[in-house]
C-alpha positions as CSV (number, residue, x, y, z in Angstrom):
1,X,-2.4,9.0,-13.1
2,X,-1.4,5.6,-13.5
3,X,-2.6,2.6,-11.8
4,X,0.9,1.3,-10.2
5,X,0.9,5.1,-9.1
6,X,-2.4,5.4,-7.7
7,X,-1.8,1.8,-6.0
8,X,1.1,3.0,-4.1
9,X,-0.6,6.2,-3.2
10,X,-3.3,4.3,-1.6
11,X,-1.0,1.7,-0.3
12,X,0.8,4.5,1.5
13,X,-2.0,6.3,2.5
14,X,-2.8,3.1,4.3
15,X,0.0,2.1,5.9
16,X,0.5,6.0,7.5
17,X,-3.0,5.4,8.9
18,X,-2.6,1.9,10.5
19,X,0.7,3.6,12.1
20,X,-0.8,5.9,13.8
21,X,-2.7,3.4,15.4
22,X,-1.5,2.4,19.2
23,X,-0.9,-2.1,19.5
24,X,-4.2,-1.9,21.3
25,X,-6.4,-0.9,18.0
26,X,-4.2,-2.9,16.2
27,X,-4.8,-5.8,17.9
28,X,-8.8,-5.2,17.8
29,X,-8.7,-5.4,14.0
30,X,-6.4,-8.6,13.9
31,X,-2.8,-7.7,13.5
32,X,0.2,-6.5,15.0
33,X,2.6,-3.5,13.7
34,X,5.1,-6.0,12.6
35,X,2.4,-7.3,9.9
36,X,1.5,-4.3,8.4
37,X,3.7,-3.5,5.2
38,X,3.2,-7.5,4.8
39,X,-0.4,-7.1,4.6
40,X,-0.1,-4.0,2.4
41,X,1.7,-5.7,0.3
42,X,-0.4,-8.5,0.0
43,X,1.8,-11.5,1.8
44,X,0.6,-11.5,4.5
45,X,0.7,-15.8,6.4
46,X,-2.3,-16.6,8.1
47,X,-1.8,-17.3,11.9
């Protein structure tokens, strides 16, 4: 498998887990839904 393909498995993976979290958990860990394929994709702005 190659590594851009196995980074956007993972990167997909991800991003289906932290939407299946509710605002509250999202909020616990730091970040709201509208940040998440920002942070995924590494470009996320510090707040």
């Amino acid at each position: 498998m190659s590594a851009n393909f196995s980074n956007w498995l993972r990167r997909r993976q991800s991003r289906n887990a932290l939407m299946k979290l509710d605002d509250r958990q999202l909020a616990d860990i730091g970040i709201s839904r509208s940040e998440i394929d920002f942070l995924l994709d590494g470009t996320r702005q510090h707040r």
